[in-house]
Rosetta silent file (secondary structure, phi, psi, omega in degrees, C-alpha in Angstrom):
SEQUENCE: XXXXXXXXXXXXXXXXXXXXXXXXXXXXXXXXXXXXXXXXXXXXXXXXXXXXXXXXXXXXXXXXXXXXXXXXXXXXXXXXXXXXXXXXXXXXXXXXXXXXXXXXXXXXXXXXXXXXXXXXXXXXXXXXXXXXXXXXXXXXXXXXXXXXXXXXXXXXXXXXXXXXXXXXXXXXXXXXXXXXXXXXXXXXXXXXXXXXXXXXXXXXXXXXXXXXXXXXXXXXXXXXXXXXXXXXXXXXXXXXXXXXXXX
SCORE:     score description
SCORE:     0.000 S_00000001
   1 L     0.000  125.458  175.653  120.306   93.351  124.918 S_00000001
   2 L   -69.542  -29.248  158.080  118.671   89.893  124.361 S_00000001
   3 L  -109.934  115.121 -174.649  116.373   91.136  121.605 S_00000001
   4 L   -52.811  101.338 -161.990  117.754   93.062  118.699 S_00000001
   5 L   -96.373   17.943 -159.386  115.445   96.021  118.390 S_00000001
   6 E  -169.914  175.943  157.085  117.014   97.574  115.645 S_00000001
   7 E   176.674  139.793 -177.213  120.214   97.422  113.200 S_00000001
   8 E   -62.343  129.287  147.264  123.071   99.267  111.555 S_00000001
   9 E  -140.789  144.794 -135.789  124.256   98.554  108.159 S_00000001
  10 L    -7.042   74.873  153.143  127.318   99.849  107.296 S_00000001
  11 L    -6.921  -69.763 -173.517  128.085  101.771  110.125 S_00000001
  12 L   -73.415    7.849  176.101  131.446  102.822  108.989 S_00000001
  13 L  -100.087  168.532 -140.570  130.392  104.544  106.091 S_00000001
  14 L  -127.365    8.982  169.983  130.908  107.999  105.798 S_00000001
  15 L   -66.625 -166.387  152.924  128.799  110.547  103.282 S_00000001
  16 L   -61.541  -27.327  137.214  126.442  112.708  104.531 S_00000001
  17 L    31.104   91.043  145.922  124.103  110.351  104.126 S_00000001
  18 E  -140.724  124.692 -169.331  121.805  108.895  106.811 S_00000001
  19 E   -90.159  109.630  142.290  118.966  106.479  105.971 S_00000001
  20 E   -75.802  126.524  149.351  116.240  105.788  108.709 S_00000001
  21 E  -113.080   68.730 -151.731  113.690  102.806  108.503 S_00000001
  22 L   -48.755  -36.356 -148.611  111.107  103.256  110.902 S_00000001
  23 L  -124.730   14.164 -164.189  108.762  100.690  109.681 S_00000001
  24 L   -67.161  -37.509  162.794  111.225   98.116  108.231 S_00000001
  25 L  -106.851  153.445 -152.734  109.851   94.884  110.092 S_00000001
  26 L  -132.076   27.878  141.866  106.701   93.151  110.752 S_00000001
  27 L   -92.184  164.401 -157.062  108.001   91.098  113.179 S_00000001
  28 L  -109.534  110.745 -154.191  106.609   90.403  116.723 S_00000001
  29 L   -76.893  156.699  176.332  109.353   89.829  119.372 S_00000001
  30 L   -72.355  -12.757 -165.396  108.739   86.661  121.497 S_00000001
  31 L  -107.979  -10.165  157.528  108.417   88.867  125.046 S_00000001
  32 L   -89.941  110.709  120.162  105.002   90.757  123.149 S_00000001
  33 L    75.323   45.960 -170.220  102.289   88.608  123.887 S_00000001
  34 L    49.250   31.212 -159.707  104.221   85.478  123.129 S_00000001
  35 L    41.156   43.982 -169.137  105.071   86.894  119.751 S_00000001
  36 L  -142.007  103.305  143.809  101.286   86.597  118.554 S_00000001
  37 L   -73.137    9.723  167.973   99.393   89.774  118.194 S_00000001
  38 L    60.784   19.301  145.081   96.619   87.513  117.402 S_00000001
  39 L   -86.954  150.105 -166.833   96.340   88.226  114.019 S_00000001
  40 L   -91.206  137.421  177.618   95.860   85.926  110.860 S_00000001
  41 L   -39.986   -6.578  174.068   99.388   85.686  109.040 S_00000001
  42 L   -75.135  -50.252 -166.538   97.921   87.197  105.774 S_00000001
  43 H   -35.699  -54.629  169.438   97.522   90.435  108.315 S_00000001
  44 H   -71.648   23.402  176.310  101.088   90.479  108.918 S_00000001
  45 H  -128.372   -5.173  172.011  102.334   90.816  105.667 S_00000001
  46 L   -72.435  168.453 -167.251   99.808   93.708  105.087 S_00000001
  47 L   -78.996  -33.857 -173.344  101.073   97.705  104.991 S_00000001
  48 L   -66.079   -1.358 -142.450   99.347   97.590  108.536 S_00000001
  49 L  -132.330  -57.994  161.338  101.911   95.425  109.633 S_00000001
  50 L  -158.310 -137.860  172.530  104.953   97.115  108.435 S_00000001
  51 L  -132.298  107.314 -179.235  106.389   99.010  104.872 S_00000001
  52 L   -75.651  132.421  138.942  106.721   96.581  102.481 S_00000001
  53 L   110.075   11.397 -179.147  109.663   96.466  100.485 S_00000001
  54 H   -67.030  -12.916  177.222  111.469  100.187  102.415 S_00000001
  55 H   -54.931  -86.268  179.986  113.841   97.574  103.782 S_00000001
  56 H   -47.442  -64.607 -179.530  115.339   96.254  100.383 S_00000001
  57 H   -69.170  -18.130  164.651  115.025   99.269   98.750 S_00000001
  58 H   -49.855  -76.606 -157.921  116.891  101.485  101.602 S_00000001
  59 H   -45.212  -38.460  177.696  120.147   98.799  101.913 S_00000001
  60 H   -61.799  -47.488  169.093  120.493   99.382   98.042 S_00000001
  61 H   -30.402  -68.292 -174.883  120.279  103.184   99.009 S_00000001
  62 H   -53.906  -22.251  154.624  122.647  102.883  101.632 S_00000001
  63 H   -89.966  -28.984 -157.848  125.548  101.520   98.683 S_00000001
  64 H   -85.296  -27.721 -149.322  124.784  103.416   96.536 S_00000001
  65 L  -115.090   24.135 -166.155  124.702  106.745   98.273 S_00000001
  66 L    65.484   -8.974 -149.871  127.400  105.507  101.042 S_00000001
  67 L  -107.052  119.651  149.427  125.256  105.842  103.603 S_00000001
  68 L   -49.504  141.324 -158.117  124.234  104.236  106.905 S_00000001
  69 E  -127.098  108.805  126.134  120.733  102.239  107.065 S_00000001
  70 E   -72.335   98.539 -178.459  119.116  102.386  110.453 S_00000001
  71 E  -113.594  118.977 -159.725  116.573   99.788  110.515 S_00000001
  72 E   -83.770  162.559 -170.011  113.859   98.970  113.330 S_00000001
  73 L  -139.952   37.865  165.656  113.542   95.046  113.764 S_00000001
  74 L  -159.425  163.021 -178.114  109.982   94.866  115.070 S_00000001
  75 L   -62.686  149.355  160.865  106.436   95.692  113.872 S_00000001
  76 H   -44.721  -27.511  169.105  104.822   98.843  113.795 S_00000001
  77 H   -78.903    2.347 -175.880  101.931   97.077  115.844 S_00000001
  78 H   -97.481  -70.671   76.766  104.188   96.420  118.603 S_00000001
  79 H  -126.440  168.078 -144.170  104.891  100.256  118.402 S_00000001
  80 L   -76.622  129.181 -164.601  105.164  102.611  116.129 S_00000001
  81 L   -81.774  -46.830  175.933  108.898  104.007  116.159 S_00000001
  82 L   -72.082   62.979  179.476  107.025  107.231  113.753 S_00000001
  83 L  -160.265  127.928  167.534  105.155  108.494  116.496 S_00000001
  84 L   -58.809 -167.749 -159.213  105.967  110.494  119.870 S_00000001
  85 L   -82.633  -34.600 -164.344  105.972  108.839  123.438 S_00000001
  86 L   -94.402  -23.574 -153.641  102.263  110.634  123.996 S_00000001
  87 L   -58.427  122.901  160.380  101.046  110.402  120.783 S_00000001
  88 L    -3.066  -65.201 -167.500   97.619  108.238  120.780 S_00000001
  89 L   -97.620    6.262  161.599   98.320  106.121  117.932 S_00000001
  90 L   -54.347  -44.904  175.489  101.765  105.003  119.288 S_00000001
  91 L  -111.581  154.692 -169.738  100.476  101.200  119.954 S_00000001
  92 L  -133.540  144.131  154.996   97.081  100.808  117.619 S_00000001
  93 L  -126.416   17.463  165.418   94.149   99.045  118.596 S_00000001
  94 L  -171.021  129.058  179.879   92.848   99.407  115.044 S_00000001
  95 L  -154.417  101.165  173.610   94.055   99.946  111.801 S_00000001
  96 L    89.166   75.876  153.214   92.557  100.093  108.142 S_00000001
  97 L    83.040  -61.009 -178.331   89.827   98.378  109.433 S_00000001
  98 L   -74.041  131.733  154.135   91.461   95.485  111.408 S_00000001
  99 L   -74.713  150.338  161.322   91.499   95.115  115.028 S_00000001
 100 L   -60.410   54.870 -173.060   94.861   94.357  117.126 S_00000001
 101 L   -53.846  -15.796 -153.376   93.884   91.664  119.850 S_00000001
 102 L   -96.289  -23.231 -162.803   97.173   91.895  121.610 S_00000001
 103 H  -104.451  -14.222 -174.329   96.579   95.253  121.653 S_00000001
 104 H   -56.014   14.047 -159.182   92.842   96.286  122.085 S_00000001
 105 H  -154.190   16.750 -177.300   93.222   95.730  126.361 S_00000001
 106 L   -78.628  166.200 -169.527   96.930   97.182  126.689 S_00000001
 107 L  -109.885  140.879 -170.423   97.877   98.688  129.829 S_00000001
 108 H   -62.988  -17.770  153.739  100.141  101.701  130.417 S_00000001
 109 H   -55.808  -40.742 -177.813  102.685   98.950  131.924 S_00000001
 110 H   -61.423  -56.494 -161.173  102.567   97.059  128.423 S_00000001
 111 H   -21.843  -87.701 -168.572  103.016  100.878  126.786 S_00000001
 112 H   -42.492  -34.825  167.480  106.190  101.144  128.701 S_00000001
 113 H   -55.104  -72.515  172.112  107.803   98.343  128.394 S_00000001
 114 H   -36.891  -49.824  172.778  107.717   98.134  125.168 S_00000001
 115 H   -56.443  -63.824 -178.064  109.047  101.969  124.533 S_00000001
 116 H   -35.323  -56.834 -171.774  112.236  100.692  127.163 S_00000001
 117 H   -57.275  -97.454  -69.030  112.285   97.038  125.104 S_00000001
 118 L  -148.490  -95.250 -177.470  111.927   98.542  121.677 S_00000001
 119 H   -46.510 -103.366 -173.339  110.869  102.140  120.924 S_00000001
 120 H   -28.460  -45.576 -151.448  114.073  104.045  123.021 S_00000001
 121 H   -91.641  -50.783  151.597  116.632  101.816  121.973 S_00000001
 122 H    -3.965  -83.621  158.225  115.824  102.456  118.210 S_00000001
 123 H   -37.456  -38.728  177.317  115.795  105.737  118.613 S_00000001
 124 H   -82.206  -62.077 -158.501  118.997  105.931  120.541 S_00000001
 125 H   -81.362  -49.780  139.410  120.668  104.326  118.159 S_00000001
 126 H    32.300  -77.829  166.866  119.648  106.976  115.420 S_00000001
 127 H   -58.771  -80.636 -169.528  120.369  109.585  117.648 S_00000001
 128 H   -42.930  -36.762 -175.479  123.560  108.502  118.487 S_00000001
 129 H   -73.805  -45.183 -142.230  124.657  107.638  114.220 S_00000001
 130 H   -88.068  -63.027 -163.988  123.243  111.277  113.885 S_00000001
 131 H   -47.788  -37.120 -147.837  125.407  113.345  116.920 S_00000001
 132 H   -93.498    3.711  132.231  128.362  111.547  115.741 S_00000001
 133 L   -72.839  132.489  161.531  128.254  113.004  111.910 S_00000001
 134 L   -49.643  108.014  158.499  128.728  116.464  110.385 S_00000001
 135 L    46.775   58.266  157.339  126.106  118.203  108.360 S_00000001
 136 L   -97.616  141.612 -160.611  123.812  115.393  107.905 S_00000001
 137 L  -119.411   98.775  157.911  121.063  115.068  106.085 S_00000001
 138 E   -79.861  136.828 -157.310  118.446  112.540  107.076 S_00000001
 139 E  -119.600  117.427 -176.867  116.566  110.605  104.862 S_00000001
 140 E   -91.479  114.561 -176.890  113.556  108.681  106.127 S_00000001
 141 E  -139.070  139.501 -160.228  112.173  106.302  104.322 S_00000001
 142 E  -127.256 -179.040 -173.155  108.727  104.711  103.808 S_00000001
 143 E  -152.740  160.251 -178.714  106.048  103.032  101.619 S_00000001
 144 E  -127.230  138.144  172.426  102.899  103.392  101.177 S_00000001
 145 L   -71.000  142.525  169.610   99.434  101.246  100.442 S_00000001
 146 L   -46.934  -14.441 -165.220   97.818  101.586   96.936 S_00000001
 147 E   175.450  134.642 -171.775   94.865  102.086   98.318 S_00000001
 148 L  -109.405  176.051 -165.444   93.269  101.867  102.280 S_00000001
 149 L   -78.500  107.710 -177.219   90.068  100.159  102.984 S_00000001
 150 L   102.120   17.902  177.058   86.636  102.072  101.433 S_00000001
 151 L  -146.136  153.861 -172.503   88.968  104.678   99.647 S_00000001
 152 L   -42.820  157.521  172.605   89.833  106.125   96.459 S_00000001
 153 E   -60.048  134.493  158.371   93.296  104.290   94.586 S_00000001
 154 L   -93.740  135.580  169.718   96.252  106.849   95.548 S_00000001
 155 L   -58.312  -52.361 -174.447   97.897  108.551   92.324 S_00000001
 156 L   -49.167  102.130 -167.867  101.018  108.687   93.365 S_00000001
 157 L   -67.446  -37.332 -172.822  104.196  106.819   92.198 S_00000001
 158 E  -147.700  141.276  171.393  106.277  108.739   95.424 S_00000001
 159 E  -125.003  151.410  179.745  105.238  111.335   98.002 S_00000001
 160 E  -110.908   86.455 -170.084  107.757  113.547   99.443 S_00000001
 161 L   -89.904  164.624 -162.745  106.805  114.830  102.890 S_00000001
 162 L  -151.370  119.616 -168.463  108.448  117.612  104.201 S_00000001
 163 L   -81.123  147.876  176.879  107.175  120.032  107.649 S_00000001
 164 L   -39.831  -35.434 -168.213  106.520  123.738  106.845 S_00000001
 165 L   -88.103  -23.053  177.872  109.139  125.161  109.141 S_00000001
 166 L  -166.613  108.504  175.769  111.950  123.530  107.063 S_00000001
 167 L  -113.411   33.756 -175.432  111.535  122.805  103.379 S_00000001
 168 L  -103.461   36.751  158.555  114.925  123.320  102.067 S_00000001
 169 L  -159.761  -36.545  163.635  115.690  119.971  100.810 S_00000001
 170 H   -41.237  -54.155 -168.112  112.275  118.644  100.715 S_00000001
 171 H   -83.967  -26.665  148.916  110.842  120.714   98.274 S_00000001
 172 H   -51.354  -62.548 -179.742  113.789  120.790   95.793 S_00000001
 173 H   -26.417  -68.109 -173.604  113.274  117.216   96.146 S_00000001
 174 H   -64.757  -26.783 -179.800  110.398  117.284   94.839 S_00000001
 175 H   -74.244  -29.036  163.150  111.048  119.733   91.990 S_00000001
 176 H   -60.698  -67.974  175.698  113.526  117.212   90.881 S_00000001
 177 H   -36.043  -57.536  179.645  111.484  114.499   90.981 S_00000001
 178 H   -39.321  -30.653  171.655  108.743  116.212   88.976 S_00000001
 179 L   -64.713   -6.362  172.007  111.378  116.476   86.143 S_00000001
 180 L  -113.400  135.967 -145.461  110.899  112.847   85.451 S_00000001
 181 L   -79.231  -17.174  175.898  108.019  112.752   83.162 S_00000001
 182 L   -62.648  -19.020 -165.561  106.640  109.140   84.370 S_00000001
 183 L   -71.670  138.466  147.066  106.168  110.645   87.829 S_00000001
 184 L  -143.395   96.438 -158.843  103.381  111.798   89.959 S_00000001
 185 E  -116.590  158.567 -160.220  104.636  112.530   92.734 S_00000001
 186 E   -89.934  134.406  160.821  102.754  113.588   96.240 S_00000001
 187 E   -84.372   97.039  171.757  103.375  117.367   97.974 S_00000001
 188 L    66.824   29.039  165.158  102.750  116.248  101.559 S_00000001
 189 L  -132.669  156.202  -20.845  101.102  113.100  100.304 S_00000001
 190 L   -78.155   27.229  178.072   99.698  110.743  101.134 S_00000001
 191 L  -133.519  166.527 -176.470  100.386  112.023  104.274 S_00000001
 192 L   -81.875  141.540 -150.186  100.890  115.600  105.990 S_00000001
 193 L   -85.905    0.899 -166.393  104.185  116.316  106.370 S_00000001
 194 L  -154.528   99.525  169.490  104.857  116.815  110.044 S_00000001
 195 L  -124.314  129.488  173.668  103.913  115.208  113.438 S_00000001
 196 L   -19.404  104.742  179.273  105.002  116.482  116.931 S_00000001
 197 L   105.744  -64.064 -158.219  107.385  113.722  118.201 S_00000001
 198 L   -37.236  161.631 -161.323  107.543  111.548  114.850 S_00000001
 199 H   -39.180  -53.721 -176.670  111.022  110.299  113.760 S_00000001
 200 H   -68.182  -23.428 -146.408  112.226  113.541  111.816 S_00000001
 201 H   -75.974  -80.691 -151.422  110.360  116.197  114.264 S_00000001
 202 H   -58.202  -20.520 -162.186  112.627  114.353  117.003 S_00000001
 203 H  -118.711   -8.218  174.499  116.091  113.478  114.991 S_00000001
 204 H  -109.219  -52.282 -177.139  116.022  116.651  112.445 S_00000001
 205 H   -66.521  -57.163 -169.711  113.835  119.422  112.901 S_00000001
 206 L   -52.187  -29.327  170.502  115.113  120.045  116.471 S_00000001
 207 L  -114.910   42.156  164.091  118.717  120.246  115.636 S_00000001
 208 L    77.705  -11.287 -162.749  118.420  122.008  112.155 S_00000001
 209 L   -80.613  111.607  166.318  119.660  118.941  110.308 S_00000001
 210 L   -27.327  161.649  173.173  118.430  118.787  106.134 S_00000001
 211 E   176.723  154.179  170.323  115.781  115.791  105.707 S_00000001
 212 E  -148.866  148.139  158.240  112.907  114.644  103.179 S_00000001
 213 E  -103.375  139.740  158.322  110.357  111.310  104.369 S_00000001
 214 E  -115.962  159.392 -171.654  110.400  109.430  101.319 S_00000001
 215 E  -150.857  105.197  179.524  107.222  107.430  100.573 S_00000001
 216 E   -92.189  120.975  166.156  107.173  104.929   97.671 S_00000001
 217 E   -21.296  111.197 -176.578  104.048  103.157   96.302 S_00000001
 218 H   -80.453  -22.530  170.001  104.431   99.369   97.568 S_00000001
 219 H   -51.197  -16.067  159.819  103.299   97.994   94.664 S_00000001
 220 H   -63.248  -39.393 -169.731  106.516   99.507   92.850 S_00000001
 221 L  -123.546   50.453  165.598  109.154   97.479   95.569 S_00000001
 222 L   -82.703   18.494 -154.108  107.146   94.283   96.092 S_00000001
 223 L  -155.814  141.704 -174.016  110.270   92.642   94.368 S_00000001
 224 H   -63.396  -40.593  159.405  113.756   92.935   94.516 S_00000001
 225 H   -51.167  -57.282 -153.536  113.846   94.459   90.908 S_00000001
 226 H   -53.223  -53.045 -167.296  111.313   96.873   92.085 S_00000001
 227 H   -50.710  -51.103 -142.551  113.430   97.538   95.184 S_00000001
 228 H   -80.095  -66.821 -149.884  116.920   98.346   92.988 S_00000001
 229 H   -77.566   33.805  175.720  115.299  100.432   90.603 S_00000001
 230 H  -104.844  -62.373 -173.090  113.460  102.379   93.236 S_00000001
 231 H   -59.639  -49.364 -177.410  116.714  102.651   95.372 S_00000001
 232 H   -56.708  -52.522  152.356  118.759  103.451   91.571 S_00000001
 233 H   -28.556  -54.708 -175.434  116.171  106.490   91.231 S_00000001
 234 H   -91.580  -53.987 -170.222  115.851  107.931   94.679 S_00000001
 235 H   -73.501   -2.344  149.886  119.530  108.058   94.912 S_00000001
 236 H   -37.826  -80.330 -132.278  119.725  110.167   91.573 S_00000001
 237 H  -105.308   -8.861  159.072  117.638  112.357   92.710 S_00000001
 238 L   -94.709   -3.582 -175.960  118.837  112.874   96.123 S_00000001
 239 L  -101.878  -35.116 -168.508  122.605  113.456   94.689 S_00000001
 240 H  -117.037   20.978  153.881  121.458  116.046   92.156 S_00000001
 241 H   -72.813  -28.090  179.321  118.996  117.696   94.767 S_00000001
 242 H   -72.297  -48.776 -148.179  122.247  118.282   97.066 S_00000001
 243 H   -80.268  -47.970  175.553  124.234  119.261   94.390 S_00000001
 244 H   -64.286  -45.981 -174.567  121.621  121.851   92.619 S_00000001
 245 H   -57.987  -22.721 -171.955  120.704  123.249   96.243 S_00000001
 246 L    42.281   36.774  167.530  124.233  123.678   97.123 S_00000001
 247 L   -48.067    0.000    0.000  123.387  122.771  100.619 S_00000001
């Protein structure tokens, strides 16, 4: 493939363990729209752009807990990897306010391309790190803005989301967490825990496979500090959620 649309880090490692970053880059490939979505460069460095700092703080996940890091290697405006193939809101032509130019006029030719270019091969490789381990437990992980445009400040240090049909590692998660007294951490916040197609619905729920979305504050991982001792934390708390669940 001439453009990387994704990447493994450490492959060969072998817990149960597997770390997804759907949202990990806010770059714009050179074969989208000459790699100009027509946006001003503050835009791209915005939560609209991609999830600042889930990058940095995953790869520390991924030593600490042993665990393979899947990581997407193009923006969420290009499209969104957390979303099904039908879903609406796969390619945005507005978001938190800002318009898209590359994107307000696309055509269901651009769609596709991109899902072939991009979207599928992501996914595939996912899918593929997933078939070829035992009794894994996916861990998706995301960030969140302090606060979207016209709306209240979010509370929340972490949100855990988790879909209704299968809470048996989410919601220990979260009971764990809650045990640290600094915490506020989001039920389903700040987003609803489940969408038809999205990353887990497609690489977890359907074959039964454990999972939690994690969702960190970005103002917590703007920084490499931020990052470890986000990454030191969440893997705590995902080691003594397995181990108390006896999953």
């Amino acid at each position: 493939m001439s453009y990387p649309p994704f990447y493994i880090h450490g492959a060969e490692r072998k817990s149960r363990w597997l770390i997804t970053v759907d949202h990990a880059s806010n770059h714009v490939p050179d074969l989208v729209n000459g790699g100009d979505l027509g946006l001003d460069p503050h835009d791209m460095q915005r939560h609209i752009a991609y999830d600042v700092g889930a990058l940095g703080t995953s790869l520390r996940m991924g030593e600490l807990l042993d665990a393979p890091v899947v990581a997407s290697n193009f923006s969420r405006l290009v499209i969104d990897p957390n979303r099904g193939e039908e879903d609406p809101t796969l390619v945005m032509h507005l978001y938190d306010g800002t318009i898209i130019p590359a994107n307000r006029h696309i055509d269901e030719a651009e769609i596709t391309r991109r899902k072939e270019a991009y979207y599928r091969p992501y996914h595939a490789a996912v899918g593929a790190l997933a078939a070829a381990r035992d009794d894994i437990i996916i861990v998706a992980m995301h960030s969140f803005s302090p606060k979207l445009n016209g709306r209240a400040p979010r509370p929340w240090e972490v949100g855990i989301l988790h879909a209704t049909q299968d809470e048996r590692f989410g919601v220990p998660l979260i009971e764990r967490l809650l045990q640290e007294p600094d915490l506020t951490v989001g039920d389903n916040e700040p987003y609803a825990g489940h969408l038809p197609g999205d990353s887990v619905d497609r690489h977890a729920l359907r074959d039964g496979r454990l999972n939690a979305l994690v969702e960190i504050r970005q103002d917590l991982i703007v920084d490499t500090a931020g990052q470890h001792a986000w990454a030191d934390r969440l893997a705590r708390a995902l080691t003594d959620t397995l181990a108390m669940s006896g999953l």
